[in-house]
C-alpha positions in Angstrom: 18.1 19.8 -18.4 18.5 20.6 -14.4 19.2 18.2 -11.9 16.9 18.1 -8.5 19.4 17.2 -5.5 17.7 19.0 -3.1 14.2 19.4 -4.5 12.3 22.6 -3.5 8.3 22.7 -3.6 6.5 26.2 -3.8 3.5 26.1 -1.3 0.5 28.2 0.3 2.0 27.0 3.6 3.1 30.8 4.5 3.8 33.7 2.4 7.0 33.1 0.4 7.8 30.5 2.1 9.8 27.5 0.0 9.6 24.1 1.6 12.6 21.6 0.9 12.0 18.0 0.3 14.4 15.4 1.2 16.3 14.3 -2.1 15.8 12.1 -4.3 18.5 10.0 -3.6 17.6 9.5 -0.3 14.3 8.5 -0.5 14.2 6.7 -3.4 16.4 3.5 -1.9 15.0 0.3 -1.7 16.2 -0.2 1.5 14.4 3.3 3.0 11.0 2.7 0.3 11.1 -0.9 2.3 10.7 0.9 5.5 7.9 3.2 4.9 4.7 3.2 7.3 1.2 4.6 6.7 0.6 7.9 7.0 -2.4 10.2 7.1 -2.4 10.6 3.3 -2.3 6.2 2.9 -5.9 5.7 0.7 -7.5 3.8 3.6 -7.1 6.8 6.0 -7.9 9.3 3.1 -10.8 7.0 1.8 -12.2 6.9 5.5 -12.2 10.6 5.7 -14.1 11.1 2.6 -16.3 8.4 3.9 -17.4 10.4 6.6 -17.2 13.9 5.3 -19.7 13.1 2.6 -21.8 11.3 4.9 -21.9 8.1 2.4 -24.7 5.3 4.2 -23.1 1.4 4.4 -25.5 -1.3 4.3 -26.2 -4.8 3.8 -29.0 -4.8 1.0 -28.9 -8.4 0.8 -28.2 -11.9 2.6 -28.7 -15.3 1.2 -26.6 -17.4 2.9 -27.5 -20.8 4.4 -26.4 -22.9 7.3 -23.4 -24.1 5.7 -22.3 -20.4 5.0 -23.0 -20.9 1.1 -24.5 -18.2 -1.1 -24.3 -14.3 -1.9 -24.1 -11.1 -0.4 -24.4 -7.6 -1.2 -23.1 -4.2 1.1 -24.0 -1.0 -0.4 -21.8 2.1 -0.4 -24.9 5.0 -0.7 -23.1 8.4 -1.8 -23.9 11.6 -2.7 -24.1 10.8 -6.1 -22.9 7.3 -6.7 -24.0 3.6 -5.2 -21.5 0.9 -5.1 -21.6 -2.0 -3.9 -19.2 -5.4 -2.6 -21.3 -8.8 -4.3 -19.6 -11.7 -2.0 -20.0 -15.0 -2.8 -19.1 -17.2 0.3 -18.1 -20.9 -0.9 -18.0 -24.6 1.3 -13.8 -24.6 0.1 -12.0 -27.7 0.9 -9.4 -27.7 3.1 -7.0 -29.2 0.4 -7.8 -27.1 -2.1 -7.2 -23.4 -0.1 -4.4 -21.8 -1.2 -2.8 -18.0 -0.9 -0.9 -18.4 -4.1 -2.3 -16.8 -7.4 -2.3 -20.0 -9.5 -5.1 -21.0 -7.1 -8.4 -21.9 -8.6 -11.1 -22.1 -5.7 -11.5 -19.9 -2.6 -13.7 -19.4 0.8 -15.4 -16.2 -1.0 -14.9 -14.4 -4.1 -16.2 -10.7 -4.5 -16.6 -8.2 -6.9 -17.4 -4.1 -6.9 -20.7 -3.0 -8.9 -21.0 0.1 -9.9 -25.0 0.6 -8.5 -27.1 -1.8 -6.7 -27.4 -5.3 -8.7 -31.0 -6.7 -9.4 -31.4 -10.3 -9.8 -30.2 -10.8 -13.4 -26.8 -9.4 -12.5 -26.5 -11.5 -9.4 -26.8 -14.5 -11.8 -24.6 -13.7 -14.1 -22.2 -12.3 -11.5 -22.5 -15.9 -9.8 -21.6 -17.2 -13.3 -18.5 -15.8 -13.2 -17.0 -14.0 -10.3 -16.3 -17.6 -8.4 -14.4 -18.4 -11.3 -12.3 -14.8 -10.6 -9.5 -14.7 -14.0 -10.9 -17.9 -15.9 -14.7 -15.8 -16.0 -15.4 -12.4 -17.3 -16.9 -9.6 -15.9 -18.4 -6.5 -17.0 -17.8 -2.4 -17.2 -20.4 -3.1 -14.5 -17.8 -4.4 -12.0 -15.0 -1.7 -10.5 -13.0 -4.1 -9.3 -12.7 -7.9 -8.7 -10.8 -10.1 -5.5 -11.1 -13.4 -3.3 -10.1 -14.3 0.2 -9.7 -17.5 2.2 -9.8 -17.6 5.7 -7.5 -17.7 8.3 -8.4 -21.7 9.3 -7.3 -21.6 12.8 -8.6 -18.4 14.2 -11.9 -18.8 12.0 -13.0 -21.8 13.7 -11.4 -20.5 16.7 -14.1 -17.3 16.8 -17.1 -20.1 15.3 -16.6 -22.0 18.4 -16.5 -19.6 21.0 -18.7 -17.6 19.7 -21.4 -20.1 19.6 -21.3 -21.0 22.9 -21.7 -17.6 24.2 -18.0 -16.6 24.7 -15.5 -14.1 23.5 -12.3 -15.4 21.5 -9.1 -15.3 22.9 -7.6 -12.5 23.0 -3.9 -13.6 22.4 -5.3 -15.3 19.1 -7.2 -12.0 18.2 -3.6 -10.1 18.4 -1.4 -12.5 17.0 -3.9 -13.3 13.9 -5.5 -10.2 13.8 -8.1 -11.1 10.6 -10.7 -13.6 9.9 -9.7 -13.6 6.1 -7.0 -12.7 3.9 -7.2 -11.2 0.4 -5.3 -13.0 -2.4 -6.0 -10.4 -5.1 -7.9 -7.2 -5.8 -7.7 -6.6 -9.3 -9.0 -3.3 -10.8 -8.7 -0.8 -13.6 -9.6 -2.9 -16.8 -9.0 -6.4 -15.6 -10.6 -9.0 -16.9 -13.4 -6.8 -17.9 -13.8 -4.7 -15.0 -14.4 -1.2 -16.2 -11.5 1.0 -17.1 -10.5 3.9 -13.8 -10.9 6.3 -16.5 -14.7 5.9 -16.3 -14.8 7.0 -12.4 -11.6 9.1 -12.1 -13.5 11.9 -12.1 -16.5 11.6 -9.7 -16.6 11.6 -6.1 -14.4 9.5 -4.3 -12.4 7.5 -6.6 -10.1 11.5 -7.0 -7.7 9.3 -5.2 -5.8 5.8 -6.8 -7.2 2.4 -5.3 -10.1 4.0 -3.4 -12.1 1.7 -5.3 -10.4 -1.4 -4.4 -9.9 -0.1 -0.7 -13.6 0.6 -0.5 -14.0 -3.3 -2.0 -11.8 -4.8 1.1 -13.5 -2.4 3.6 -16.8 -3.8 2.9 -15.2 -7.3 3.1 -14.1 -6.7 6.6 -17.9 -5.8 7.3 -18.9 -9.4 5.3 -16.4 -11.6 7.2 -17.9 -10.2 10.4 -21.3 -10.8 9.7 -20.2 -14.4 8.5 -18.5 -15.5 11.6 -21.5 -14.6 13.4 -23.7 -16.4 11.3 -21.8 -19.5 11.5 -21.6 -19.0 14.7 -25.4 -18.6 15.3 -26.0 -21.8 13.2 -23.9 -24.0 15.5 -24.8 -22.7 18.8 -28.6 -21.1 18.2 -29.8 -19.6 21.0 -26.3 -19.8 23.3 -24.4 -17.6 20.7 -23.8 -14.5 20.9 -22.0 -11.7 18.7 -18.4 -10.4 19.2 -17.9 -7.4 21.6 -17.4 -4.2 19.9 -13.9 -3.5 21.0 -12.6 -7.1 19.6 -14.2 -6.5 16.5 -12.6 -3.3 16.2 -9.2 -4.9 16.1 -10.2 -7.5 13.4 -9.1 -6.8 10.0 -8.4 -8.0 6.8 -5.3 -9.8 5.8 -3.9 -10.3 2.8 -1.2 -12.0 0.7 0.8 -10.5 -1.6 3.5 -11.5 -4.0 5.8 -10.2 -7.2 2.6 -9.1 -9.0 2.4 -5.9 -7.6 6.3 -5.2 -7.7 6.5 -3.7 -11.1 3.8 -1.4 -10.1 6.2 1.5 -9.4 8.6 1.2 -12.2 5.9 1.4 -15.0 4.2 3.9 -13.2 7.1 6.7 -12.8 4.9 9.8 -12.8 2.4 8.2 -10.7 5.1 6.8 -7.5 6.6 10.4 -8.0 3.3 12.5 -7.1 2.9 10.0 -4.4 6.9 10.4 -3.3 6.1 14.7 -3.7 3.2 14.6 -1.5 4.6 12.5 1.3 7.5 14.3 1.4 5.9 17.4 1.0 3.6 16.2 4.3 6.9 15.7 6.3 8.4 18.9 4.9 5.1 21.1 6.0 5.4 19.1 9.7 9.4 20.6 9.4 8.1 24.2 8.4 6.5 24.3 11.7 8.0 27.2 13.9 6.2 25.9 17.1 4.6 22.9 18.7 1.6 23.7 21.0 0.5 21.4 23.8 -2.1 19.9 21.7 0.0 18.8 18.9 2.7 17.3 21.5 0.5 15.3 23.7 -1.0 13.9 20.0 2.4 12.7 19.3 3.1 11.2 22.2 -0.3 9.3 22.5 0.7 7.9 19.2 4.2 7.4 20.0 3.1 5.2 23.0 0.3 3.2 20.8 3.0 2.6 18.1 4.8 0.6 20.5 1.4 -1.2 21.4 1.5 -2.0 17.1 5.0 -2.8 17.1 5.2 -5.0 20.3 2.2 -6.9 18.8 4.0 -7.0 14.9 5.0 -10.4 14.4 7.3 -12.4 11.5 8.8 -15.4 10.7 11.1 -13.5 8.3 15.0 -13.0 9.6 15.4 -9.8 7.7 11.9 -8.6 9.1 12.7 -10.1 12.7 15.4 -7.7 12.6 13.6 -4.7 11.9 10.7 -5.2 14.2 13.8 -6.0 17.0 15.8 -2.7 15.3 12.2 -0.5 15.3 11.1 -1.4 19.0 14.6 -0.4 20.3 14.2 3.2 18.3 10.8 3.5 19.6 12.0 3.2 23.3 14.9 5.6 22.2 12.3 7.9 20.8 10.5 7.5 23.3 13.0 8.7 26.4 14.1 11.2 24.3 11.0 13.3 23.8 10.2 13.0 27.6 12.5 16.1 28.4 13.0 17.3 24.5 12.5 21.3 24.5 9.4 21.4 21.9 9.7 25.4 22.6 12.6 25.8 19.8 12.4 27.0 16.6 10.8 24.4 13.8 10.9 21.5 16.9 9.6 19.3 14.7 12.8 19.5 11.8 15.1 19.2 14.9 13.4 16.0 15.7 13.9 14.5 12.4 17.6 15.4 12.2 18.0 13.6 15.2 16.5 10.8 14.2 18.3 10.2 11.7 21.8 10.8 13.6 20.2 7.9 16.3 17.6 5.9 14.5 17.7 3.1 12.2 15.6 3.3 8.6 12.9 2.0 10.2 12.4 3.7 12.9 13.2 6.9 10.9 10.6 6.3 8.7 8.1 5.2 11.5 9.1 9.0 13.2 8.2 10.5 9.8 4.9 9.0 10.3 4.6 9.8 13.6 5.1 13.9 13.1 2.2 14.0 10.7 -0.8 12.8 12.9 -1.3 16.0 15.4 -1.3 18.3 11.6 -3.9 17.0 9.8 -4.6 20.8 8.6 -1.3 20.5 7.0 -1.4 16.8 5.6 -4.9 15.9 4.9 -5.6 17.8 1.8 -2.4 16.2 -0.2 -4.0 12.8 -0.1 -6.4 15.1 -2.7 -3.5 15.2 -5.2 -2.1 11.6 -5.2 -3.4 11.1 -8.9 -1.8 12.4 -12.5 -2.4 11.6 -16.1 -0.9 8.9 -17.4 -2.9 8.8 -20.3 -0.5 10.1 -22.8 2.9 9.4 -23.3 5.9 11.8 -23.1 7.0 13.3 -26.0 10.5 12.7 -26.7 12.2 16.6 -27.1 14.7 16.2 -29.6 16.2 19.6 -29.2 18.4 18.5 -26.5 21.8 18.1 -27.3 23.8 15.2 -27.0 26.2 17.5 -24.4 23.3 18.0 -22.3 22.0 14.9 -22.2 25.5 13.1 -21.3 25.7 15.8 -17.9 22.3 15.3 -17.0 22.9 11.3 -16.7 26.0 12.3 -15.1 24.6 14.5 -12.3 21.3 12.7 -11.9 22.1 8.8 -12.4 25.5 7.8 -10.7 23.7 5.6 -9.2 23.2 3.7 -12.6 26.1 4.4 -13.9 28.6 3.1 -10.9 27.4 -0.2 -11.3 29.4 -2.7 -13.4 26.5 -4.7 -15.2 28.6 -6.9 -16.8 29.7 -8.5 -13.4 27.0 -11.8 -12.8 26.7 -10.1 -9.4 24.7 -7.4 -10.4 23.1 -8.8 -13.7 21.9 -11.8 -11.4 17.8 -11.3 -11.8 15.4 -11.0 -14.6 11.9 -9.7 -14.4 9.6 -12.0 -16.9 5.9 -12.4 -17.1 4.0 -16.1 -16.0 2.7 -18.0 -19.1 0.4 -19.7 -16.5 -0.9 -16.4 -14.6 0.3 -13.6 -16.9 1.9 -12.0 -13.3 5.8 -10.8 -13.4 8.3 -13.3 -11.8 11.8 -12.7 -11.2 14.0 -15.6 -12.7 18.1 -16.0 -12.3 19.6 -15.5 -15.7 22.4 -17.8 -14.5 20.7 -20.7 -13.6 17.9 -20.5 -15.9 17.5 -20.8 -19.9 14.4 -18.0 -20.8 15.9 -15.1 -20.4 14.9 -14.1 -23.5 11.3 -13.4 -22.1 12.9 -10.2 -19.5 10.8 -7.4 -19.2 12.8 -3.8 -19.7 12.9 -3.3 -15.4 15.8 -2.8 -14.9 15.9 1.5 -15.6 19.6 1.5 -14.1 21.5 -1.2 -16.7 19.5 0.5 -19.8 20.6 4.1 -18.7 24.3 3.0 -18.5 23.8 1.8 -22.0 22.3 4.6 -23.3 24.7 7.1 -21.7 27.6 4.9 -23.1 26.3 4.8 -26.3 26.2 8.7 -26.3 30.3 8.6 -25.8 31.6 8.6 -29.2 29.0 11.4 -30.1 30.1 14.8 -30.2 28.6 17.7 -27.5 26.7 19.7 -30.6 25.2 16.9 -31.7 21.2 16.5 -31.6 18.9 14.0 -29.6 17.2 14.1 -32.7 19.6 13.1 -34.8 21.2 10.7 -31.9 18.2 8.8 -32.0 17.6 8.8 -36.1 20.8 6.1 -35.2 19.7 4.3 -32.1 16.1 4.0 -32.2 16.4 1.3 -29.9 17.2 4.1 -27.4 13.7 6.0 -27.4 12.4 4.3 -24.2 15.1 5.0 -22.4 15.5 8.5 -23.4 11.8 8.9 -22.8 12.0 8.0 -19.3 15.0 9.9 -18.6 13.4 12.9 -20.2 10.6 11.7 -18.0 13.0 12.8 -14.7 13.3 16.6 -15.5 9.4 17.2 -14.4 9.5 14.2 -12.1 12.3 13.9 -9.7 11.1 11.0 -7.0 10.1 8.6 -10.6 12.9 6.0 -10.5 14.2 3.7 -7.9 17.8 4.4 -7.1 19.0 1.1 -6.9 19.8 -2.1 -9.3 16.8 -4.1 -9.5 18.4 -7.2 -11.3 21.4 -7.2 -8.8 22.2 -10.2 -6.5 21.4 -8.3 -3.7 18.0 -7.2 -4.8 15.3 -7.7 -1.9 11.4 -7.4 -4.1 10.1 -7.2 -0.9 11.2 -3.7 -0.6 9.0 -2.7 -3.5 6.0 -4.5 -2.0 6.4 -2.5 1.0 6.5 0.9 -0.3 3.4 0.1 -1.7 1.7 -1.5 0.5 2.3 1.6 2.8 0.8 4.2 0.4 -2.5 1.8 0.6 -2.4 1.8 4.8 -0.7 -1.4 5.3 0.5 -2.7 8.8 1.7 -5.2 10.4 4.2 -6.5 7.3 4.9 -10.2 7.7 7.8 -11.4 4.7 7.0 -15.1 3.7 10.3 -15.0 2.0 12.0 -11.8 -0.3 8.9 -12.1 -2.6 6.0 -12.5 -1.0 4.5 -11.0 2.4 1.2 -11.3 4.6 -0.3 -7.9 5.9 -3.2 -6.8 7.7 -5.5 -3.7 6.3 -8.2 -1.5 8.2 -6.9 -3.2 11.5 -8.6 -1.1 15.0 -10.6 1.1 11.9 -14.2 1.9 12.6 -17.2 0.1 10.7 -19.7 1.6 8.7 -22.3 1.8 11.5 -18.9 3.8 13.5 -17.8 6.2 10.7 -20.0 9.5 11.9 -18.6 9.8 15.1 -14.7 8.2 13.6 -11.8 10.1 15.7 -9.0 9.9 12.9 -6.6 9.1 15.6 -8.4 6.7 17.3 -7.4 4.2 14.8 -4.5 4.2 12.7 -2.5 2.8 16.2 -3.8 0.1 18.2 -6.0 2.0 21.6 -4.0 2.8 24.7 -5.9 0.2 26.4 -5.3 -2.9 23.9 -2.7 -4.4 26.1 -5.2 -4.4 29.2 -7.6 -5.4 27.0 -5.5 -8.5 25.8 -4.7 -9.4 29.7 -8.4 -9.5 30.5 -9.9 -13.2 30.8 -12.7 -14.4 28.7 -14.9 -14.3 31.4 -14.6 -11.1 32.2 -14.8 -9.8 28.3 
């Protein structure tokens, strides 16, 4: 057993050339992993990109909706190879019954993926059951299956205008930013849906979520298309359709909560590939001996439009207040400080990341990070090929090791387990459970609350400590084999620790049942690997984002810049200062 402070990647960069990664224990901190941006190798970006590069056709194969914006719709995704397409049903919702929270039962639209074009019998018996989302069942047919409700006030805001010939208002279109927002997009085996191990292997769904990215794409296109319908019902002849450079900056929203939290603790060789390849990006951005003029005027064009994004990134949230505040200040800093920074050094770009994180807070580190990938797309690019691994079989436990080497690997690679007093209500304060209602984890206070009994095993660093204490009275010589012949009870944990030697960015360092434990960190992270901006905290367990924001539509993808949308345009601030009229 080795430890991996300082982890060093092997790579065709340049001959024998080693690149080294940031550690471990810097990265994986909840408080960094909640600061994360997108990056060229997030799926939307790397979805787009295959998109376009396969030259895959996006169309609307069928509308049946009426005048009251009731009925079905299907959007095609035409491939190579493979057909998929988004089935939306749109919905005449209630106002009382809309709800963002997942023990809702009724939505504005409800959606599903098909793998191939559906005839009529498989619109029937998707409308049998998709509406109904978890309480119906779908097929191996179906990729993927989500809802969405609309954003009230802006949605009527866009009906109206638009109907009587006008463009929205553009301070509405910025603050709101999306017409609907996603409650779920379930995949992989839910309620029916077929398995990812059917499509892992064909074109385009190489990459995790590019299936339930492709799904929310295509809604973007649907919500559109709605508005303007709607529109076009209450206004006839006088309405017209939104300009092309608002539309652009309308995307999806959606609402996210504890469900997806537990994502990257049972998926430890999964979050480290993703961990190895983003900081293998940042590392190959650092390896660079010399910026030319091309690649410095690309970072600074995206410097500036950052701070467009971030001027425009709102939240009720004090933490998140605080950041956005903490972030705009670093991106000034950044911002005065690359005006007369000497780009002509050696590796400019490593230089610029050590200063950054001498004068930068996490969040603006982490947006630089970001930042020093988009002019190297030759560099970056292809490691959104590799996000994927195996997880089909489990490790096997080597029972070789000796109970010596075992006890100074937890030593050298876990103090950040083992330093933490469990015992103390402080840091034992959370439980992870599972809902009987929606089957989705929650967190509960063992303290102040009496199932505790239900706690999922989450909490890596309190079942470590055990383990390693447990090993005490054993002598060095002895085996795991005959360590675990005792304490059976101790396989998982010794399974996942085992788990580290191959897989150095797997575990969270950080007590995730502690008082101080923010979920919203683990959301983040995430939610920045899919292409998430814009993060808006409810509260430390749920948060509202916006996806595909400024990206280009189907009828847009040929002739799609990569750079032109991942930051809001240049011009977006003029463009918000025009008048109506004048739009």
């Amino acid at each position: 057993m080795i430890g991996y402070e300082d982890q060093v990647l092997k790579t065709n960069l340049k001959p024998q050339q080693d690149l080294k990664l940031r550690s471990p224990s810097t990265v994986m901190r909840l408080e960094r992993m909640g600061s994360f941006h997108q990056t060229r190798i997030s799926f939307m970006r790397s979805l787009l990109r295959n998109l376009k590069r396969e030259n895959w056709h996006i169309k609307c194969t069928r509308w049946q909706i009426d005048e009251k914006g009731v009925g079905h719709a299907v959007y095609s995704a035409i491939g190579p190879r493979n057909t998929y397409s988004l089935v939306a049903f749109s919905h005449d919702l209630p106002p009382e019954q809309r709800s963002d929270r997942v023990i809702a039962t009724a939505w504005d639209a409800t959606f599903c993926m098909y793998d191939g074009i559906p005839d009529d019998a498989d619109i029937e018996r998707l409308s049998q059951n998709v509406p109904k989302q978890e309480a119906g069942r779908i097929s191996s047919k179906e990729l993927s299956l989500s809802r969405a409700n609309r954003s009230v006030r802006f949605w009527q805001h866009v009906v109206d205008r638009l109907s009587e010939g006008n463009q929205p208002d553009m301070e509405l279109v910025a603050d709101v930013g999306y017409l609907m927002r996603t409650t779920a997009v379930y995949g992989s085996g839910k309620f029916g849906a077929a398995d990812r191990g059917l499509v892992k292997d064909r074109m385009l769904m190489v990459n995790p979520f590019h299936i339930e990215m492709l799904s929310v794409y295509l809604t973007r296109s649907f919500t559109i298309d709605l508005v303007e319908h709607m529109a076009k019902v209450k206004g006839g002849d006088n309405a017209t359709q939104l300009d092309k450079a608002i539309r652009r900056i309308i995307g999806i929203g959606n609402s996210t909560g504890l469900g997806m939290a537990p994502f990257l603790i049972n998926h430890p060789k999964l979050i480290n590939q993703w961990m190895v390849m983003r900081e293998t990006a940042l590392a190959r951005v650092c390896a660079v001996e010399g910026a030319d003029s091309e690649s410095i005027y690309i970072f600074k064009n995206v410097l500036a439009r950052a701070q467009i994004n971030a001027d425009h990134w709102q939240s009720a949230h004090p933490i998140q207040i605080d950041k956005i505040k903490a972030l705009k200040h670093d991106l000034e800093t950044l911002s005065a400080y690359v005006e007369d920074y000497n780009f002509g050094v050696l590796h400019p770009w490593r230089y610029l990341y050590e200063w950054g994180e001498e004068n930068l807070s996490l969040e603006g580190q982490e947006q630089l990070v970001a930042l020093m990938m988009e002019p190297y797309g030759d560099l970056v690019d292809e490691l959104a090929s590799q996000m994927s691994v195996d997880e089909s079989t489990a490790h096997v436990i080597n029972g070789l090791h000796s109970v010596g080497e075992v006890k100074r690997f937890l030593s050298e690679n876990y103090d950040w387990a083992l330093s933490v007093d469990y015992e103390k209500k402080k840091n034992s304060h959370f439980y992870w459970y599972v809902s009987e209602a929606k089957l989705e984890p929650r967190l509960g206070e063992r303290y102040n609350e009496d199932n505790a009994s239900y706690e999922q095993p989450l909490c890596i660093g309190r079942d470590v400590k055990t383990l390693y204490e447990t090993l005490q009275p054993y002598d060095g010589e002895v085996s795991l084999a005959d360590f675990l012949m005792e304490h059976s009870e101790m396989r998982h944990t010794v399974r996942r620790v085992q788990l580290l030697e191959q897989n150095p960015y797997c575990e969270v360092h950080d007590n995730l049942i502690g008082h101080e434990l923010l979920a919203i960190n683990l959301l983040r992270c995430k939610l920045s690997f899919f292409g998430a901006t814009k993060f808006d905290p409810r509260s430390d367990r749920w948060v509202r984002i916006c996806m595909y924001q400024n990206a280009p539509f189907p009828d847009e993808l040929a002739t799609m810049d990569e750079s032109e949308w991942a930051y809001p345009a240049l011009d977006f601030a003029e463009e918000k200062g025009r008048t109506n009229d004048n739009i």
